[in-house]
C-alpha positions in Angstrom: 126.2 93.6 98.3 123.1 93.5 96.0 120.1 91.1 97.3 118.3 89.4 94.7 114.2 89.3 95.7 112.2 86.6 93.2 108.6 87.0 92.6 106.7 83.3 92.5 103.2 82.2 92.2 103.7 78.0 92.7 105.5 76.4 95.0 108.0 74.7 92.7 109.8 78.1 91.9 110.7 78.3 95.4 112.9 75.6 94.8 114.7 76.9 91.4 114.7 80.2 93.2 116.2 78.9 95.8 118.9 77.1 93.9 120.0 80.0 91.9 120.6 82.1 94.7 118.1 84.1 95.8 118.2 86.0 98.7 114.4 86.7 99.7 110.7 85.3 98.0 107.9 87.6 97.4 105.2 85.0 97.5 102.1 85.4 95.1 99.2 84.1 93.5 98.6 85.5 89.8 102.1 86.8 88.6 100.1 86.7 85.3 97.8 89.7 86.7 101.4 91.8 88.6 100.4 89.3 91.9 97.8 89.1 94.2 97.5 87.8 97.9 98.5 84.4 97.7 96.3 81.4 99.5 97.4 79.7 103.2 98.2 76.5 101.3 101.0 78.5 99.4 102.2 80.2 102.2 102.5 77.4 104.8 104.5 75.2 102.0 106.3 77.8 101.4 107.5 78.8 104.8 107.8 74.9 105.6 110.5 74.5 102.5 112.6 78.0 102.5 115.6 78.8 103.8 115.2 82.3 103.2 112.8 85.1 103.9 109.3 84.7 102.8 107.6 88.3 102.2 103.9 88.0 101.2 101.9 89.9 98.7 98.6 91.6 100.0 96.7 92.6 97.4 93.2 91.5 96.6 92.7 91.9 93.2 93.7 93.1 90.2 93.6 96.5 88.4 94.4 99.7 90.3 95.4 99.9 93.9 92.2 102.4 94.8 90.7 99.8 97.8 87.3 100.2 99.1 86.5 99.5 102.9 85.6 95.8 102.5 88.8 95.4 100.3 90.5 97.2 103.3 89.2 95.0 105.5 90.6 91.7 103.9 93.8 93.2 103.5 94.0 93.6 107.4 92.5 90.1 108.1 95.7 88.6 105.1 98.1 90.3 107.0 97.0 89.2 110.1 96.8 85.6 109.0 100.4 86.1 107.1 102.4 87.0 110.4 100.1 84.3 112.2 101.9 82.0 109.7 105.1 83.0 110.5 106.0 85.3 107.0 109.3 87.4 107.5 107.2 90.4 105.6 104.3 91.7 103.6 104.2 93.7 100.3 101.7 96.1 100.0 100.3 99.7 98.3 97.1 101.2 98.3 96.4 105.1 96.6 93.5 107.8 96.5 91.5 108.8 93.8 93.9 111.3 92.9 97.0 108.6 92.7 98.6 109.6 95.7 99.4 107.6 98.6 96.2 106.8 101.1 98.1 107.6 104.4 95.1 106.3 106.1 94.9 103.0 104.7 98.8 103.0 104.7 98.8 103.5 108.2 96.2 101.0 109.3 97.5 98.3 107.0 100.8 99.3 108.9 99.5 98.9 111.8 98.2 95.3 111.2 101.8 94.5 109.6 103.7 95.4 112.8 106.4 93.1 113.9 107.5 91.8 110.4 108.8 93.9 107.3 107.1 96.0 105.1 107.9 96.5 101.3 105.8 99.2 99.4 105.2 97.9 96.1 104.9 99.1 92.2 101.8 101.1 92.9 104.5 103.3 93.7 104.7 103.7 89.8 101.2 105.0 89.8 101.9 108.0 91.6 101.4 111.5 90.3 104.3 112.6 92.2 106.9 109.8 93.2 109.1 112.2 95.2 105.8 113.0 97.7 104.8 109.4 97.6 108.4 108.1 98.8 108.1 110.7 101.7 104.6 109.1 102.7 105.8 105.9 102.3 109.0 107.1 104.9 106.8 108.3 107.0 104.8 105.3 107.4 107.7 103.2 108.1 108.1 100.9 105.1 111.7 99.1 105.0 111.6 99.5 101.0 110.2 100.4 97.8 109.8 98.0 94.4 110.1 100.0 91.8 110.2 100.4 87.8 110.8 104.2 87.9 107.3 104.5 86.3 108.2 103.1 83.2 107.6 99.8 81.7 110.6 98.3 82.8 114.1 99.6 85.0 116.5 100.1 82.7 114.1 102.7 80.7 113.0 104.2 84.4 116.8 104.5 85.6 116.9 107.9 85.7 113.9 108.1 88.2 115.1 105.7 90.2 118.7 107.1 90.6 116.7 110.2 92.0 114.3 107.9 94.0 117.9 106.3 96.0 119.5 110.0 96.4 116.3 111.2 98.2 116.0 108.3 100.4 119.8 108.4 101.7 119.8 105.2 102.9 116.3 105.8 104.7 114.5 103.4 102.7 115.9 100.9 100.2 114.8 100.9 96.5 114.7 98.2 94.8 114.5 98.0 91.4 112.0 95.9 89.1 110.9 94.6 85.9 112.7 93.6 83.2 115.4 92.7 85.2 117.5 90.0 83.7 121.2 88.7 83.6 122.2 90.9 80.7 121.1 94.1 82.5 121.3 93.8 86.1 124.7 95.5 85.8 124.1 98.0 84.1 120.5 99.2 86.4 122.6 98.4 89.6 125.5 100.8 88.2 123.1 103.7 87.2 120.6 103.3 89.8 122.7 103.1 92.7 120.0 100.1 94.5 121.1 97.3 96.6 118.0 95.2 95.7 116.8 93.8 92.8 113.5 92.2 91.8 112.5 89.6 89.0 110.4 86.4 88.5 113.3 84.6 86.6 110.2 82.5 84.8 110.4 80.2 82.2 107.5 78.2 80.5 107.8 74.2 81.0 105.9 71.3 79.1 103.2 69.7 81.1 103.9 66.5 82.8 100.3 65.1 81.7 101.0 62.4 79.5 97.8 62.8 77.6 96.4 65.5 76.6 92.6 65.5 75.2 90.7 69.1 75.1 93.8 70.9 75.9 95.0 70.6 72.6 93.1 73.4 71.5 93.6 75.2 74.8 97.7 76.1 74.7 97.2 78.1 77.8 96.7 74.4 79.7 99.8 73.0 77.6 102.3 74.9 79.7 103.3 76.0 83.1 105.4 79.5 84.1 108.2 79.0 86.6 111.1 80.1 88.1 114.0 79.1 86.5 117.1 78.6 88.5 119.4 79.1 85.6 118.0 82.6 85.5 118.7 83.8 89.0 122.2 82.5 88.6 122.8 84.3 85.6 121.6 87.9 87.8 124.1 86.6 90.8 126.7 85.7 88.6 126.2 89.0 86.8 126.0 91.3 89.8 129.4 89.5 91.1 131.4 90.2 88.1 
């Protein structure tokens, strides 16, 4: 059996993720920006309307994943307030200077995240050495990894992450990411090896204003990205075949 994780950023893609099948939510703000820790308004809807798990993103900005103490510091207060919530899991990274795994952030933030599940995320892809960094992040106790197999997306970084899931045996999950659509899922399951998959399914979608003054200069404002049921059904359907 493969599970099928969906990325979102607004609470209406819970609902088309839902609908197409997904199995578990990775709950953001900013999909635009890879996703950031998303606010308590999200994750309180969002754990009011789902029927499945809800793993939240820490992460407080964009850019690398090299924190300093005070970025520490809210990470351990968003988890906090996440399992206060009632959140099935977090998703979190954080690296050194010399883009390796920070095992002493790692294990404070781990720390903080005890009781719930822990998924390592694509900061994993920013690793000088991914074989060291899955050992740290085995060490510290993560349930899984998201990753692309450093490349741009996981059909180009099979090969890595083939040799990611033989060196975990079965220690860790990996689950692949980015890129990941209805036409390929197949194909990354079969030469990967993972159980999980990863993907936003998102579609643009009109606005429902009904006018529209200064935002006809401003397409950014014209359009909304969501989740699109369809396009989780077409990854179940293709991973059932």
């Amino acid at each position: 059996m493969v599970n099928i994780e969906v990325c979102i950023d607004n609470i209406e893609s819970l609902f088309s993720a839902q609908k197409g099948g997904a199995d578990r939510i990775e709950l953001c703000s900013s999909l635009a920006v890879g996703g950031l820790t998303p606010n308590h308004g999200l994750i309180a809807l969002a754990l009011k309307h789902a029927h499945i798990p809800i793993y939240t993103m820490i992460r407080p900005r964009d850019g690398d994943f090299l924190y300093s103490s005070l970025e520490v510091e809210m990470m351990l207060h968003d988890i906090h307030h996440a399992k206060t919530q009632g959140v099935q899991g977090v998703v979190l990274g954080c690296l050194n200077k010399n883009a390796q795994v920070d095992r002493d952030i790692l294990r404070s933030l781990m720390k903080e995240a005890k009781g719930v599940g822990v998924t390592f995320h694509r900061g994993i892809d920013c690793c000088a050495d991914v074989h060291e960094a899955l050992e740290i992040i085995l060490g510290a106790g993560c349930e899984r990894v998201l990753t692309s197999g450093l490349a741009n997306n996981a059909v180009n970084g099979a090969e890595t992450i083939r040799k990611m899931v033989l060196q975990c045996k079965g220690r860790l999950s990996v689950m692949a990411g980015a890129g990941v659509n209805g036409d390929n899922v197949a194909t990354i399951i079969n030469k990967t090896g993972v159980n999980e998959v990863h993907l936003s399914g998102k579609t643009p979608r009109q606005s429902d204003m009904e006018t529209i003054v200064a935002c006809a200069t401003l397409p950014e404002f014209q359009t909304i990205s969501v989740t699109k049921a369809e396009n989780i059904a077409a990854i179940k359907s293709a991973i059932a075949r």
